[in-house]
C-alpha positions in Angstrom: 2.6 -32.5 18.4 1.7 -29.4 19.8 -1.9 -28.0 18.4 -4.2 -24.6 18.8 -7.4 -25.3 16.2 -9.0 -22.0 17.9 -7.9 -18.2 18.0 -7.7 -15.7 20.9 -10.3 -13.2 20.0 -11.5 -10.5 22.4 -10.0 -12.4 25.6 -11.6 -15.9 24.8 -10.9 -18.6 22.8 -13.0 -19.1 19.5 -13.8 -20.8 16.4 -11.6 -19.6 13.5 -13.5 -18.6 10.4 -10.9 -20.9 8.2 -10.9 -24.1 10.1 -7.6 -25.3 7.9 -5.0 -25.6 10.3 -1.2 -24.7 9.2 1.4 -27.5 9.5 4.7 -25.6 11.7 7.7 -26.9 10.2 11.2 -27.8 12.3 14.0 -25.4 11.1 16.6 -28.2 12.8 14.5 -30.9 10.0 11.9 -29.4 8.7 9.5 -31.8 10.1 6.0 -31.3 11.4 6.2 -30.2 15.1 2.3 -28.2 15.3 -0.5 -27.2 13.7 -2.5 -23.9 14.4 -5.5 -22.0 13.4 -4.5 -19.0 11.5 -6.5 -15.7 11.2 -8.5 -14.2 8.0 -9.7 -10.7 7.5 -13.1 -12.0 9.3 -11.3 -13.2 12.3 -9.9 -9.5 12.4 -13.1 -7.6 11.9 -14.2 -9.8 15.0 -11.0 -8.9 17.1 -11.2 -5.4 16.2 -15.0 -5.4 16.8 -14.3 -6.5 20.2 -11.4 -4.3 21.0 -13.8 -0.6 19.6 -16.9 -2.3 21.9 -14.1 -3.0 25.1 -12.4 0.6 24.6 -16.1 2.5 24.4 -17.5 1.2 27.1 -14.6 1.8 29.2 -14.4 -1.6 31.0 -10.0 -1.2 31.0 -9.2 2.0 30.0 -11.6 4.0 32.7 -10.0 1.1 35.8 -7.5 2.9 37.9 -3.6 2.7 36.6 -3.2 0.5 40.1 -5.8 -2.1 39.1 -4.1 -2.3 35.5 -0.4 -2.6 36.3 -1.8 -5.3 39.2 -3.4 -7.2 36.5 -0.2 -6.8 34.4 1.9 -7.8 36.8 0.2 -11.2 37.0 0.5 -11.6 33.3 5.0 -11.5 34.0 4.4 -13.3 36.8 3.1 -16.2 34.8 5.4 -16.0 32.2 8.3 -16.1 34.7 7.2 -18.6 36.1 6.6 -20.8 32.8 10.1 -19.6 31.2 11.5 -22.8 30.6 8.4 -23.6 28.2 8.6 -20.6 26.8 12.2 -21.2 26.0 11.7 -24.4 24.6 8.9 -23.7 22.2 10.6 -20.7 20.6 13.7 -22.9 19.8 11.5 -25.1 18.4 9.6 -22.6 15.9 13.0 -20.5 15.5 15.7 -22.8 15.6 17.4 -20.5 17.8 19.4 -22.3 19.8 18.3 -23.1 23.8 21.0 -21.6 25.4 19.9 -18.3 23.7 16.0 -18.6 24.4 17.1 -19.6 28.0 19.1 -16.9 28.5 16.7 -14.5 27.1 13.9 -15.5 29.7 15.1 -12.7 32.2 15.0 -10.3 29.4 11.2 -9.7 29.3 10.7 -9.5 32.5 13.1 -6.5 33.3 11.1 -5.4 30.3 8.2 -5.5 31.4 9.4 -3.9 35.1 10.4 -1.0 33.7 7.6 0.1 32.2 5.2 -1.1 34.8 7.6 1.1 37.2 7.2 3.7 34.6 3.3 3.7 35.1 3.6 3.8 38.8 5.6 7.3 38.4 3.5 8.2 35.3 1.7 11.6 35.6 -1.6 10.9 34.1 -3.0 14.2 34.6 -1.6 17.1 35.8 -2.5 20.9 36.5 -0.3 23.8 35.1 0.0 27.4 37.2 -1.1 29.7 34.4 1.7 31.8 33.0 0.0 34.9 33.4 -0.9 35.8 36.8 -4.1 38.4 36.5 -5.6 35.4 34.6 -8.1 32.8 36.3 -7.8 30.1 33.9 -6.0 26.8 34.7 -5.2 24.2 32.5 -5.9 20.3 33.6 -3.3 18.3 31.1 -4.6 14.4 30.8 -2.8 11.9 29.6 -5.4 9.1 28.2 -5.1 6.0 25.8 -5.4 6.7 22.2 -7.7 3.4 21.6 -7.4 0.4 19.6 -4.1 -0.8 19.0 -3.2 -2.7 16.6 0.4 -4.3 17.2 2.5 -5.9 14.8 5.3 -8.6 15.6 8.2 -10.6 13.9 9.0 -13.8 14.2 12.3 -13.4 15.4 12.0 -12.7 19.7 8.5 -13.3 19.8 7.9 -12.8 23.2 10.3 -10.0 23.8 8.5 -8.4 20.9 4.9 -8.7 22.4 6.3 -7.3 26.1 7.6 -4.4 24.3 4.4 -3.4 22.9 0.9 -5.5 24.9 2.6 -4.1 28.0 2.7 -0.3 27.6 -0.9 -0.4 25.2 -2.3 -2.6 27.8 -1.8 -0.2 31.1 -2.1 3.0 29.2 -5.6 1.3 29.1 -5.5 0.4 25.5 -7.0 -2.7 23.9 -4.7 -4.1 22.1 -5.3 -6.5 18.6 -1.8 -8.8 18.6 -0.9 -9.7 15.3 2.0 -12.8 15.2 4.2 -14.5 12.6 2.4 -17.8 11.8 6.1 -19.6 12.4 5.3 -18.5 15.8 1.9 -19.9 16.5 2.7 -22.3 19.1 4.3 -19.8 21.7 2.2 -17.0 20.6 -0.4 -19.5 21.5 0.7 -19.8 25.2 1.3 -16.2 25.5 -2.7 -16.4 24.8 -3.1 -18.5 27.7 -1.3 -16.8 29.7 -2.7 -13.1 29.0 -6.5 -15.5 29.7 -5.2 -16.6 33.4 -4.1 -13.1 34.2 -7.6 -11.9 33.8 -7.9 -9.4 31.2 -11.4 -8.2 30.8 -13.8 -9.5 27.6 -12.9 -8.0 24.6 -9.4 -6.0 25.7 -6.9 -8.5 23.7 -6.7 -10.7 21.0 -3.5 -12.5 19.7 -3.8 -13.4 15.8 -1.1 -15.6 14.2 -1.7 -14.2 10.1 0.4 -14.0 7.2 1.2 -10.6 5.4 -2.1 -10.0 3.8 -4.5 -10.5 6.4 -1.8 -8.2 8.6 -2.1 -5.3 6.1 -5.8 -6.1 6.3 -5.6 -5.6 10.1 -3.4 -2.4 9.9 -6.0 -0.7 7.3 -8.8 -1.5 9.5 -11.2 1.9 9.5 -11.2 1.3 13.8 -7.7 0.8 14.5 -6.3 3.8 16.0 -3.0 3.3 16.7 -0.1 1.1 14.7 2.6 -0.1 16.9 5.4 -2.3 14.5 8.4 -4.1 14.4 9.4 -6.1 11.6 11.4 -4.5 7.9 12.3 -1.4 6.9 10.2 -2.5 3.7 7.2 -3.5 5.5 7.9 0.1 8.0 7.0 2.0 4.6 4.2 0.7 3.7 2.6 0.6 6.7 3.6 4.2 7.1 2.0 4.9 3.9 -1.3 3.6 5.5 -1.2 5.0 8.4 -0.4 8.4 7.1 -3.5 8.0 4.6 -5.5 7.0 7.5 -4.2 9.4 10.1 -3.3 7.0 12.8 -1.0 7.2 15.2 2.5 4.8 14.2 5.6 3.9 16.0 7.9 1.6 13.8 10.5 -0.4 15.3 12.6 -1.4 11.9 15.9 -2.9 10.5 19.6 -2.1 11.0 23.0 -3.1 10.0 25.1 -2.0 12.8 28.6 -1.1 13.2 30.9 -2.3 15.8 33.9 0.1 16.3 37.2 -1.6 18.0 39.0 1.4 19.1 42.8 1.0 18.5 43.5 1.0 22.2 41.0 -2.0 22.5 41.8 -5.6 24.2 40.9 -7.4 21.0 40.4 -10.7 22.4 37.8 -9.0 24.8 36.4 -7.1 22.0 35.6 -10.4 20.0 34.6 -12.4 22.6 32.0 -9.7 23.1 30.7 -9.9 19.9 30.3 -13.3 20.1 26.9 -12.2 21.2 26.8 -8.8 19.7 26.8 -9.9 16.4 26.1 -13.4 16.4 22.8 -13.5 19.2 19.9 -15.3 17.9 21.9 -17.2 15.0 22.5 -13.9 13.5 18.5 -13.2 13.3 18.7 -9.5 14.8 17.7 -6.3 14.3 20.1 -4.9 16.6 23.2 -7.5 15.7 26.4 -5.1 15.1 27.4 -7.4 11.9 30.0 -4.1 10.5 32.9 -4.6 12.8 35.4 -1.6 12.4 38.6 -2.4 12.8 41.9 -0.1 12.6 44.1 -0.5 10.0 47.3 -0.8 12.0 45.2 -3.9 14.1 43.0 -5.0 11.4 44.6 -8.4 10.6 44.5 -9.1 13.9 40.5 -8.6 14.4 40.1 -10.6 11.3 41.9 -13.6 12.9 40.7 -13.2 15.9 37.0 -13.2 14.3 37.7 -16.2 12.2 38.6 -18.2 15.2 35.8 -17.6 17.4 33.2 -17.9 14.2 35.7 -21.2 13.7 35.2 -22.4 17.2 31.2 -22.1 17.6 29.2 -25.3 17.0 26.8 -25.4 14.3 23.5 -27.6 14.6 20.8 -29.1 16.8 19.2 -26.2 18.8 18.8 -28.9 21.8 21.9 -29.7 21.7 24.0 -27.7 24.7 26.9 -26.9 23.4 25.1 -25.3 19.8 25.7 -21.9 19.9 24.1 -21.2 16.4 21.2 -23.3 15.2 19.1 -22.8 11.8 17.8 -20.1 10.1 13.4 -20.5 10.6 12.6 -20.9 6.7 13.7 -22.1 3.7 13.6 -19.1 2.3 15.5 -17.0 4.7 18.3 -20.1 4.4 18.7 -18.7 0.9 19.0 -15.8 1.2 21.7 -15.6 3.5 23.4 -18.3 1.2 22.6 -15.7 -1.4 24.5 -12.9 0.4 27.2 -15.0 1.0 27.8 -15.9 -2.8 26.9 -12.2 -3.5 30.2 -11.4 -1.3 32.4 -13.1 -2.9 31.1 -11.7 -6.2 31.8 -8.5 -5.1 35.4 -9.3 -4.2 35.3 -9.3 -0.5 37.6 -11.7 0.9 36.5 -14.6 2.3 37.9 -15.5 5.8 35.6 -18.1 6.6 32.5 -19.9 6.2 30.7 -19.5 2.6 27.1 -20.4 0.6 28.1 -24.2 1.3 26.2 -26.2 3.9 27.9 -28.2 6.5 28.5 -31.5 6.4 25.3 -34.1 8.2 22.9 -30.5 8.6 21.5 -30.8 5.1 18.0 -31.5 6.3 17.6 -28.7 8.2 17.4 -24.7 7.1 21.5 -24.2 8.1 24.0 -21.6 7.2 27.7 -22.0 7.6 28.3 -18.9 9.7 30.8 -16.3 7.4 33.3 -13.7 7.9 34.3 -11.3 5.3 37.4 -9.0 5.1 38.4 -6.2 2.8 35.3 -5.4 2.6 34.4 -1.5 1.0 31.7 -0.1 3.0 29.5 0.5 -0.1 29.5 -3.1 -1.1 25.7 -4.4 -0.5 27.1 -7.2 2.0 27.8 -4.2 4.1 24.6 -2.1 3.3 21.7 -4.2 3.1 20.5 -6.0 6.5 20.9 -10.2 5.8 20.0 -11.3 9.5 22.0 -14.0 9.3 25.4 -15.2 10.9 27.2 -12.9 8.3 30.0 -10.5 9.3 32.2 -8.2 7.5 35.3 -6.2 8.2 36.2 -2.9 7.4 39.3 -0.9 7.6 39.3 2.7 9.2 42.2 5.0 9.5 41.1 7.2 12.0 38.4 8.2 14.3 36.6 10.6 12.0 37.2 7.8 9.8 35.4 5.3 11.4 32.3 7.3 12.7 31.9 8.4 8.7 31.6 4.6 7.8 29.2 4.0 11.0 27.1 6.5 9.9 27.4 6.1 5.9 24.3 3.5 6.0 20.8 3.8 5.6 20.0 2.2 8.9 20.8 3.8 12.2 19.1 1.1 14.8 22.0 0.3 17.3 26.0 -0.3 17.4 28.6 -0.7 20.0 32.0 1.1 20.4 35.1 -1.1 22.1 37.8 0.8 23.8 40.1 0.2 27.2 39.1 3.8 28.1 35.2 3.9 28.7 35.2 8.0 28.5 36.6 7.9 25.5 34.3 5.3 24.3 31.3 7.1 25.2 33.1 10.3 23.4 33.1 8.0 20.4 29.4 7.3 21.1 27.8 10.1 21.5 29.2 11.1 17.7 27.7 8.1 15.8 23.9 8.7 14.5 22.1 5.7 15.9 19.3 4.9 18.3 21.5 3.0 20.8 24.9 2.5 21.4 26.6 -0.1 23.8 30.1 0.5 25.0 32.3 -2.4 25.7 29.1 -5.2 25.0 27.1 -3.6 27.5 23.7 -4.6 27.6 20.7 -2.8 26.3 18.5 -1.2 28.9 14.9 -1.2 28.9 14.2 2.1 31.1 16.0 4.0 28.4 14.1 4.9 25.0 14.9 2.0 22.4 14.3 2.9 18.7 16.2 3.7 15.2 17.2 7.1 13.2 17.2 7.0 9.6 15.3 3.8 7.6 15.0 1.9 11.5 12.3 3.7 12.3 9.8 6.3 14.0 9.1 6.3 17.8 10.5 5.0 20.8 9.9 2.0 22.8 10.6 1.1 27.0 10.4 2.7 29.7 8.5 5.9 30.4 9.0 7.1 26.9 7.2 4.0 25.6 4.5 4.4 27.6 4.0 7.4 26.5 3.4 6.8 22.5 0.4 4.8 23.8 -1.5 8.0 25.2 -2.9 11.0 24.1 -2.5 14.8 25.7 -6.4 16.5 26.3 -5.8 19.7 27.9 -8.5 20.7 29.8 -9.2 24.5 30.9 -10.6 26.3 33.8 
């Protein structure tokens, strides 16, 4: 039993103002594996007290970009050095299984590399030649932090979610107020510890497992300058709508329903195997998962079998146990509604290949799905439309190229996809056409120096690399 009865508020550990501790349930059983402290609008107005006080008087954001990404650097440092824990406490709060949270250790850390090599290139303040020769002035462009941040996670990568944002808000010489799922309290909870032993000063972070009300509370907040999110396209609008009131600076980071296009010249077995973990990472639970797979017509039947027995062939249950490949959805709730999509499928006259709303056989306990493929499926059926982060997959017919980059881009999302062909030119022809943030060809992997972010209903702003680093700063221009 794994317990945090205190929150991290301004870089110290402290007394929450509702001592009631949460009970964490088991997705694999749904029994009690921890109990945590969880924050209340007071606890905020404390953590964003602390951050204004930290950011006024300078103690981070006035240290010299060296001293910062140092102290940074030690925080992925620790991490890496504690990944197995990490691993294992997010497949306990997420059911994903361990193979995955293993696998994903290396994943933050090239994360956070990238944008601490961004900061060592950064130009923080520059001067420009004035355009007109006869005239003295100079102009001294800075680039300087825009304040209190206030960042907003899911529950679904926890920690790759905190890198993405902690990291750039942090050495742009931010303070940053970390708001977490409360499913992930435990290893939200370590990545508290870890951010104390790295040595942040008093008052620069706080990490605040809340539920939705007391994180609207947070985003509203009168001295939060900046909103950095990632969770629903729902939840995007809304805090939009806030921050637009308020004027604050937003980046959203949102939902998607990708598509995967198999190219007819495509090695379908190598196509499938790679979406394996293109569309099935994280037990389905992805914003980026490419769950449209576009098949030609003159192949299709044979990407429909060939997805039906791979889906057929992955083992269902225990996250712990090594050979799981997909492990249980994190709530109740989000059990249902994927079993709700499924039956919605079949309602809509999609044809079911395999899986379906029933649970498997000895997993009843637990919050499991039987993972489901779908074929002739019309793109505008909601199965392909709405976003079910789950192990859900549907195939759809194309007839031609144009073809298929119209039904990629007839959705409201535009987050990521992939495009699968035995000549990688054309491929990234077929790439650069389809109106999306990112774009794999052949299952490569996403990379963090590049710009990472959605068109359409995914989002607004980009995160990674130099780019990323960027949304966390503000231009003065300075003349002389």
């Amino acid at each position: 039993m794994i317990v945090y009865d205190r929150l991290f508020i301004g870089s110290s550990w402290t007394e929450p103002s509702d001592p009631a501790l949460l009970d964490l349930a088991s997705p694999h059983d749904r029994s009690v594996i921890g109990r945590a402290a969880q924050a209340r609008p007071a606890d905020v107005d404390r953590a964003v007290a602390a951050a204004r006080a930290s950011f006024d008087a300078g103690v981070w954001r006035t240290t010299p970009p060296a001293r910062r990404i140092a102290v940074l650097r030690r925080f992925n440092a620790l991490r890496e050095e504690n990944a197995e824990k990490v691993a294992q406490l997010i497949s306990l709060e997420n059911g994903s299984a361990l193979w995955f949270t293993r696998a994903g250790q290396p994943g933050p850390t090239r994360q956070a590399n990238a944008c601490l090599q961004a900061a060592e290139e950064f130009t923080w303040e520059e001067t420009l030649a004035s355009s007109d020769p006869a005239s003295p002035v100079r102009s001294v462009v800075r680039r300087e932090a825009v304040g209190v941040v206030a960042a907003v996670i899911p529950w679904n990568s926890p920690f790759s979610s905190a890198t993405s944002k902690i990291i750039p808000a942090l050495v742009a010489g931010n303070s940053v107020v970390l708001k977490v799922s409360p499913e992930n309290s435990l290893s939200m909870g370590f990545l508290a510890e870890l951010l104390e032993r790295a040595g942040l000063p008093e008052g620069v972070v706080s990490v605040l497992p809340a539920d939705r009300e007391t994180s609207e509370y947070l985003v509203s907040h009168p001295q939060v300058d900046k909103i950095a999110f990632t969770g629903s396209t729902r939840a995007g609008r809304r805090i939009a709508s806030i921050a637009g009131e308020q004027l604050k600076r937003v980046s959203l980071e949102l939902g998607g329903k990708s598509a995967a296009v198999i190219l007819p010249d495509a090695g379908i077995d190598k196509a499938v195997a790679g979406l394996k973990f293109g569309s099935l990472l994280n037990n389905g639970e992805s914003c980026i998962a490419q769950t449209r797979i576009l098949a030609p017509r003159g192949r299709y039947e044979e990407v429909v079998t060939a997805l039906r027995d791979l889906v057929e062939s992955l083992k269902v249950g225990d996250p712990n146990d090594p050979d799981t490949f997909i492990g249980p959805m994190i709530r109740p709730d989000q059990q249902q509604r994927v079993r709700t999509y499924i039956q919605l499928g079949i309602e809509e006259g999609a044809r079911l290949v395999t899986g379906g709303p029933q649970i498997l056989e000895g997993l009843e306990k637990g919050n499991y799905v039987t993972p489901t493929v779908f074929a002739d499926v019309d793109n505008s059926m909601r199965i392909a439309q709405e976003e079910i982060f789950g192990p859900v997959l549907v195939v759809i017919a194309y007839d031609d190229e144009d073809d298929a980059v119209r039904i990629a881009d007839d959705s409201a999302y535009g987050l990521s996809g992939g495009v699968w062909s035995s000549d990688e030119e054309h491929a990234l022809a077929v790439a650069r056409r389809i109106r999306t943030g990112t774009v794999t060809v052949n299952g490569a992997p996403v990379a963090f120096d590049g710009p990472f972010g959605g068109f359409k209903a995914s989002g607004i702003g980009r995160e990674y690399g130099a780019v990323g680093l960027g949304t966390y700063t503000e231009y003065k221009t300075i003349t002389v």
